[in-house]
C-alpha positions, 0 to 999 in steps of 0.5 A: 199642571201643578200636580206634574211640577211637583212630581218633577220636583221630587224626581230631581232634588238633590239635597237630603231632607229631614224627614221631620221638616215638612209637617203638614199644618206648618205648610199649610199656615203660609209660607214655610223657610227651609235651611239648606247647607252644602259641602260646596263653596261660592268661589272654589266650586261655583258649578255645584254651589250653583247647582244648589242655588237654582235648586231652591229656586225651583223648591220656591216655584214648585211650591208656589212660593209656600217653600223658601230656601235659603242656601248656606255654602260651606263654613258659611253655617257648618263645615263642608263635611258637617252637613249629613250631621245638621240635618240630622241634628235639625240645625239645618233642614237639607243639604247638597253634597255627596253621600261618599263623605259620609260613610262613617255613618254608613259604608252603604252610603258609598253605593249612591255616589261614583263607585270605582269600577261600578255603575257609569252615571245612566246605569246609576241614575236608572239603578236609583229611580226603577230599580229599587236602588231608592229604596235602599237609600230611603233604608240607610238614610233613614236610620238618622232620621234623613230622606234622601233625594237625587238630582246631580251626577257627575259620574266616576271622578277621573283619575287625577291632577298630579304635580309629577308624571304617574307612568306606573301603578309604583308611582303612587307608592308615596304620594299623598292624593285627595280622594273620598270613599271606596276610591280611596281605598284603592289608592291606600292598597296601591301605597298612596296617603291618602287624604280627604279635604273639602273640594273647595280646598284643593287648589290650596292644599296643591299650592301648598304640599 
């Protein structure tokens, strides 16, 4: 039974490990403690904070208390978008976020995230686990010393919240739109300023033009 929980665990994570962080003589001499970061903060994005938080817990119990997570929301260790380079660095030894932030490592990275028009969040999932979309990841990641696991979907983004009616693709001419990766590429083509904050500063950014 312990085997089948943790070959649960390994289709469900969804933080990237460093893939020097789980030596096995570490692991073997006790309890081992692990640094988690996450571009999400407690207040302003509870529902993905949270999602990392029960991940540790489930890390803990899988491995029957010989992993311990501690979770560091966003600016709490590093900034929301400084997670890939922490693990990287080994200043930290996991993170949950999105890989769409990170595509000036990789532009690759974006095909692992919600793509525009691309796969919905089954197809992407299934992309992932069976056909050789893993794989790939396991390619790009790689190359900075990162293993990368899924376990969260949220699927494509919707459109938008705006302070003005968009009745017409010219009504995004000029206005200035928060919004990560390819999608943004496609608001740039269509006239918008596009910019890119963290998820837990959007509701200030709004407030404040």
């Amino acid at each position: 039974m312990k085997t089948r929980r943790r070959e649960m665990l390994v289709g469900m994570a969804s933080a990237l490990i460093s893939a020097q962080t789980l030596p096995s003589p570490a692991i073997a001499q006790g309890v081992k403690e692990l640094k988690m970061v996450t571009s999400w903060t407690q207040k302003g994005m509870s529902g993905l904070q949270s999602g990392a938080g029960r991940l540790a817990q489930s890390i803990t119990a899988l491995s029957d208390g010989r992993l311990k997570v501690t979770v560091y929301p966003a600016n709490s260790l590093v900034d929301p978008f400084e997670v890939f380079d922490a693990v990287a660095a080994g200043v930290a030894d996991m993170y949950h976020s999105d890989d769409y932030y990170f595509d000036s490592k990789s532009p690759a990275l974006n095909f692992f995230s919600a793509v525009p028009y691309g796969l919905a969040a089954d197809e992407l999932c299934s992309w992932i686990l069976f056909g050789g979309g893993q794989e790939l990841w396991d390619e790009v990641a790689g190359q900075f010393s990162i293993k990368p696991l899924m376990a969260l979907n949220t699927g494509v983004q919707m459109g938008g919240w705006f302070n003005r009616a968009i009745n017409s693709p010219e009504d995004f001419k000029g206005l200035r739109y928060r919004m990560p990766e390819l999608g943004a590429e496609v608001l740039r083509r269509m006239g918008a300023a596009v910019v890119n904050v963290p998820g837990g500063e959007i509701v200030q950014a709004l407030k404040s033009g």
